[in-house]
N, C-alpha and C positions, 0 to 999 in steps of 0.2 A: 504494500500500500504506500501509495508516492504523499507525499507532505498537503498536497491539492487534499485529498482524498481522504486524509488525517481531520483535516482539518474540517471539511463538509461533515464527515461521520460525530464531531462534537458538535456541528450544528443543529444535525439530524438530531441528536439525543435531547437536543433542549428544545429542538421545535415539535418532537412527537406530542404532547401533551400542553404546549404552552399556555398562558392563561397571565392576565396582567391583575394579580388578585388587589388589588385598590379598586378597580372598579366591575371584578368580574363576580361577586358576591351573589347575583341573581344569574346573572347575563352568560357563563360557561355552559350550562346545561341546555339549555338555549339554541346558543347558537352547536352545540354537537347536534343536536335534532336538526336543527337547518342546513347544516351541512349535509346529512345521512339525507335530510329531505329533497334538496336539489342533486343527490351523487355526487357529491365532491368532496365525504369523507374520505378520500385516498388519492394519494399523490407521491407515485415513486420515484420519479425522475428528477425533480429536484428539492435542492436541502429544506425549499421555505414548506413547510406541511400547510395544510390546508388551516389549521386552528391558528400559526402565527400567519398565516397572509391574513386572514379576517381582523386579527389585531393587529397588523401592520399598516392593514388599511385605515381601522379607529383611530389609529396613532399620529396618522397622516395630518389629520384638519388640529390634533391636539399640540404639536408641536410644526407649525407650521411656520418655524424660523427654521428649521430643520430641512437638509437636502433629504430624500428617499432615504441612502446607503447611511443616512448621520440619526435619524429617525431609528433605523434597525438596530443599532447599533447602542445609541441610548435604553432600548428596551432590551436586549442584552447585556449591557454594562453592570445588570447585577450578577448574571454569572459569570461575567470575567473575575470581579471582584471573591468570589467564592472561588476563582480556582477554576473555572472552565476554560479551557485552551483553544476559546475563539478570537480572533484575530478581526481589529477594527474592517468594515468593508467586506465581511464575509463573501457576500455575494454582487451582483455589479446592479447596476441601475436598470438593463433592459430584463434581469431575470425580476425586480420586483416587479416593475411595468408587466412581462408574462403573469406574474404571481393574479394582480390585479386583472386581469383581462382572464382568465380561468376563472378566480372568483365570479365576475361577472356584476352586475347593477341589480335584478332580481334578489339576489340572496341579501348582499346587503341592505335592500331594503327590509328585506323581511328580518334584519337583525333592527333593524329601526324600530319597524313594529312590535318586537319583541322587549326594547329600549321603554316603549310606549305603557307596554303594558306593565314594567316594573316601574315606571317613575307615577303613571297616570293612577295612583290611590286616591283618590282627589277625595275631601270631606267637605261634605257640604258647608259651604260658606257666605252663604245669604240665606235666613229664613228656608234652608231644608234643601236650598237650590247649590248645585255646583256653576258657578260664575265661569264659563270659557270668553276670551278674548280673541275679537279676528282682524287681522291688517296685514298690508305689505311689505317687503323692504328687496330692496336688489341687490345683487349679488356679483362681486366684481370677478373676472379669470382673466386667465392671459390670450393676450391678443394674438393668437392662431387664427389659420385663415379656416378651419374647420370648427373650432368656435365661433368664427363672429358670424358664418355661413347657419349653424343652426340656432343660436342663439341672439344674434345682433347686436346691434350697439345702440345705447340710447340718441334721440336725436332732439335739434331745437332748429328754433330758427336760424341760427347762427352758426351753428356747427355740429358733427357727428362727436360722439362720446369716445373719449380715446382707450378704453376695453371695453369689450364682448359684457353683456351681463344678462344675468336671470332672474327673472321675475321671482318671488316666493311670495306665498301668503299661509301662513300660521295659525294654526289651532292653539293656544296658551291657555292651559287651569290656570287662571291668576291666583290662586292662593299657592301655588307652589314655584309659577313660570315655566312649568313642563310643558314641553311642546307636543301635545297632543297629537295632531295630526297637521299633514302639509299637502302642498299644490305646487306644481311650479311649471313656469315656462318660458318660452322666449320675450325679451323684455319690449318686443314692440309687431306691429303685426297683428291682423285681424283674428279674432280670437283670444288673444292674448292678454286683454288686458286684468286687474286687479278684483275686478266685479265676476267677471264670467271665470276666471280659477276661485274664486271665494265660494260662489253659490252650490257648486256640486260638494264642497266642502262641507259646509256647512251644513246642507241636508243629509248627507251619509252618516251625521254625528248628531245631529237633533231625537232627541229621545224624551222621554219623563224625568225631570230631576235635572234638567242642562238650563242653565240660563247666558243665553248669548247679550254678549257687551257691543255693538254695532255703531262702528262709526256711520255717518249722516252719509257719505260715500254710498252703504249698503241699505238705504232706504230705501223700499218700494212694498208696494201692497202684495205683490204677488211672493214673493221671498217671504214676507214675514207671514203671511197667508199659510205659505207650506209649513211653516219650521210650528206655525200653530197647531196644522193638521198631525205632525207628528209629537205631540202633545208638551213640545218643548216652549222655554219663552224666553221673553227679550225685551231689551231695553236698548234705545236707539235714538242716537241724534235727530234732529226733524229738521230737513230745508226750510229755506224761508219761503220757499216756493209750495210749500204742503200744505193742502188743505185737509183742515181734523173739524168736523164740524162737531160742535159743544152740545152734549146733552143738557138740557133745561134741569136747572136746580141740582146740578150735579155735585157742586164744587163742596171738596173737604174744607174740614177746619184748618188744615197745613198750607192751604189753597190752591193744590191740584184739584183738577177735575176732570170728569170721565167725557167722551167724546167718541165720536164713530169715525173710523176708518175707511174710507171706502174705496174699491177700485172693481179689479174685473182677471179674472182668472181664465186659462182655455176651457174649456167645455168639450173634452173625449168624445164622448158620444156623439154631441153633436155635430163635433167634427167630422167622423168618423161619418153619421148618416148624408153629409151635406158634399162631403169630398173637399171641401175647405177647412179653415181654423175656424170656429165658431168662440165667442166668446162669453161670459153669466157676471154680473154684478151682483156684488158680495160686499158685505161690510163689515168689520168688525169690531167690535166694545173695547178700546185702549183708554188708558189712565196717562190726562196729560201735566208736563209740569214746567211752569215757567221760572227761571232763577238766575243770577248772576251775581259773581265771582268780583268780587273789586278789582278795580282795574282793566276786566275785559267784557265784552259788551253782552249782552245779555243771549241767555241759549234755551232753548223748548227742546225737552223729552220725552218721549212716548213709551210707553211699558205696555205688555203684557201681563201684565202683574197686576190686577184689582182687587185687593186684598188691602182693604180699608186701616188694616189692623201697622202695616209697612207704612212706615213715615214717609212725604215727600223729600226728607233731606237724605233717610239712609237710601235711599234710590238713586239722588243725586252724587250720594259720597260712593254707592256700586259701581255707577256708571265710568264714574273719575278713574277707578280700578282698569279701567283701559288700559292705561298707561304702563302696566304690567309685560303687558306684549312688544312694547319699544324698548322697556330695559332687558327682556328676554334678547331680544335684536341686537341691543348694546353689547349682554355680556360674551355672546356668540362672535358679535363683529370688531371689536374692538379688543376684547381682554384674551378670549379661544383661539382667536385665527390671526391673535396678532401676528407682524413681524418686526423683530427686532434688531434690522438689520438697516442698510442704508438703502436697500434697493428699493423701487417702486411699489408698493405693497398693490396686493389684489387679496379678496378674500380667500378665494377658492385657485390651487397653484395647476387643475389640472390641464393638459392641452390638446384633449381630447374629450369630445363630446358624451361618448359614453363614462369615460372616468370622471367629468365634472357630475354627472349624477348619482354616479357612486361615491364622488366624494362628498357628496350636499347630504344622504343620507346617513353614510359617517358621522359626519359634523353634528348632525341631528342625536345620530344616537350615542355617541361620547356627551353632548350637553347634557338630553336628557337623565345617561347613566350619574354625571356630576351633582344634577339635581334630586337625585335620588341618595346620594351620600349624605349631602346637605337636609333631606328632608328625615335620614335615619340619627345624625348628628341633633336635629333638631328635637325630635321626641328623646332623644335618649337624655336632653339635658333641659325639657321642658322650657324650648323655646318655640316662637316662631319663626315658620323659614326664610321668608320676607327679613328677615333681622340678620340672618346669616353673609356676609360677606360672601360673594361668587369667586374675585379676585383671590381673596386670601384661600378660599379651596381650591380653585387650582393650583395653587401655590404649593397648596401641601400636598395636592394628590399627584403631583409630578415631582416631588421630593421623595413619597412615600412606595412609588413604583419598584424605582429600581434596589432599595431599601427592602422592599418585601419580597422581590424578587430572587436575592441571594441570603434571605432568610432560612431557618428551617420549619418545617410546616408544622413543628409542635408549638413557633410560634408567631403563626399568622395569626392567630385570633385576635392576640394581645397588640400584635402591630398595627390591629386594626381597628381594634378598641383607644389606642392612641391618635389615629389618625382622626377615628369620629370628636374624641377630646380638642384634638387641632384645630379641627375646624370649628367645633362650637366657641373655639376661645375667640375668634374672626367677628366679631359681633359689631354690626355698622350703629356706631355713633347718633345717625341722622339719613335717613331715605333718600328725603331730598332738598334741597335747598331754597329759600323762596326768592329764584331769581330767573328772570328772561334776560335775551340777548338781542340784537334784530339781526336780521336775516341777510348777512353781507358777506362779501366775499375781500381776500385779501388782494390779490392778482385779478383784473379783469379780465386781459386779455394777453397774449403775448404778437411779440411779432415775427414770428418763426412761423413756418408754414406748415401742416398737418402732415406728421408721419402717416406714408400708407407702405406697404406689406415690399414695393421695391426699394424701401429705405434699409437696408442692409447693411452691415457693418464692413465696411470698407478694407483691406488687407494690403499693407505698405511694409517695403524693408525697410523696416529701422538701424542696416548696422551701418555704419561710416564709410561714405565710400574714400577713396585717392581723390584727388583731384593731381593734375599735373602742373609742372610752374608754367 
């Protein structure tokens, strides 16, 4: 056996069983059924096994100042430390690229879902209801021409967007920020936009016991119409363009008042007898409320909620809970996928179209697994999770990896009963701050001309030439 050979077969031994126990506490059992479920429990031709490419891929969006080969490598860094005879770069950058593309975008997501189902314990947190949060944010990659071909680049009047991005819209329990469920697509293009990925969303998760937070964005009779039929409810910004006609003598002592809904839904049937779309007006009983916030101009919300017993201000102060799904946004895009380097940052590093959606549901299901430390950290020391620091647990759970990594397994429990300690000690001071900014920019414009795809990096001999007298 040549030194090559040596040295793969110590890979092999650590990647037979691998498992990143910081965050694989739910999530290893899991994903071996998802492996066994798609056949790609086995893989003998190279060292990465099927159980570390699926965590090499999680690991990807978690340390994303990290190249591919320096990623692998930190997640093995505990068994060199213990004495393993693996060598920095084990493998090269196109066998983890193979790695990923074997795994595939299906399985990963179905470790996403899987993510979902261990972070989403949601406890009711309004009056018996679980509060979910929906809105958008985009998503930066690198400027490939196969990127920006399926996904696009955003546009204005002034100019194309200089990376490819993706549309996302999120499902958020706001009492914990777990990202429930997602949508996503190309960032511009018919079809595409923030309303039409939200609404199929949204009804595949409307049930009894769900109360949706709705920006004014996702207002219309026929949405909130379904999300009623499937017995779920909602509270929702109202345009100023919306008419809610006021039921006579409605108004509470808090001075909301009740008011009818009204618009017009398809009509199946009589679609169906006519050979056209047919349409039926319908209306429905919503609780309205008028109020405003010092300093900013006054807002009207609509509920589904007539339950006389429900204050109009604790409605108003659910509603504000929106706001849960942009720091979920925040702690993913800024503190998760930061880079800490000097290059150009982009969210998402992959540069192909299928690995950027294998990489988005990664990202998805490392946050959510984080959120779920945080939320075991939380009950174990009788806090709320909301109070837990994000920053400071990632902090520790990438300290505590490779730490538990080259541990012995009589004592993983206790490294991880430390860890939950860690992070409870992370305890945010203040949520938020009461301060706005306005909406400027530092740089308007430059005077350099728009990089496109034949701006290539040029190749010159640098060494000295003679010159003669």
């Amino acid at each position: 056996m040549n030194v090559i050979d040596r040295l793969h077969a110590g890979l092999k031994a650590v990647a037979e069983n691998f498992v990143v126990e910081a965050l694989a506490k739910d999530l290893q059992p899991k994903i071996v059924e998802i492996l066994k479920k798609h056949g790609k429990d086995r893989q003998r031709k190279s060292p990465l096994s099927p159980l570390l490419s699926v965590w090499l891929i999680l690991s990807l969006p978690l340390r994303r100042e990290l190249s591919y080969p320096n990623v692998l490598d930190w997640l093995l860094s505990g068994q060199r430390a213990a004495g393993w005879k693996i060598p920095r770069h084990a493998v090269t950058n196109g066998a983890i690229s193979h790695a990923r593309e074997r795994v595939g975008v299906d399985l990963v997501k179905d470790v996403f879902q899987a993510s979902v189902e261990i972070a989403r314990k949601p406890k009711a947190d309004f009056h018996g209801f679980v509060s979910m949060a929906v809105d958008g944010s985009q998503l930066t990659m690198p400027d490939s021409p196969e990127n920006s071909v399926e996904f696009g680049k955003p546009r204005s009047g002034r100019a194309v967007g200089a990376f490819p991005q993706v549309r996302l819209v999120g499902l958020v329990a706001t009492a914990l920020q777990a990202m429930a469920d997602v949508a996503f697509g190309p960032c511009w293009g018919k079809g595409t936009g923030e309303r039409t990925l939200a609404i199929p969303l949204i009804l595949r998760n409307a049930r009894d016991g769900i109360l949706f937070l709705l920006d004014r964005g996702f207002y219309g009779f026929d949405l909130l119409h379904q999300i009623g039929e499937k017995s779920a409810q909602w509270i929702v910004r109202v345009p100023k363009n919306a008419r809610l006609t006021a039921i006579c003598k409605s108004r509470l002592p808090d001075g909301s008042y009740f008011a009818w809904l009204e618009g017009k839904v398809g009509d199946p049937e009589a679609s169906a007898a006519a050979g056209r779309k047919r349409w039926k007006a319908l209306k429905r009983k919503v609780r309205v409320i008028r109020y405003q916030i010092q300093g900013f101009r006054g807002s009207r919300i609509a509920t589904s909620l007539l339950d006389s017993t429900i204050t109009a201000q604790e409605i108003v102060q659910k509603y504000h809970a929106r706001w849960e799904i942009e720091l979920a946004y925040d702690s993913i895009k800024t503190h998760q996928t930061a880079r800490r380097t000097g290059q150009c940052p982009t969210v998402l590093r992959s540069k192909r179209p299928d690995f950027v959606k294998q990489e988005i549901y990664a990202m998805l299901a490392v946050y959510n697994l984080l959120r779920d430390v945080i939320r075991q950290a939380a009950d174990k020391h009788g806090l709320d999770p909301l109070s837990v620091s994000f920053t400071d647990t990632l902090c520790a759970v990438l300290d505590a990896i490779p730490a538990m990594r080259r541990a012995q397994a009589t004592r993983l429990m206790d490294l991880y009963n430390y860890l939950l300690d860690d992070i409870a000690r992370g305890r945010l001071t203040r949520r938020r701050r009461p301060r706005a900014f306005p909406r400027v920019v530092r740089v308007k414009m430059s005077n350099f001309r728009v990089k496109g795809f034949g701006d290539q990096e040029i190749h010159r001999d640098l060494e000295l030439q003679a010159f003669g007298n």
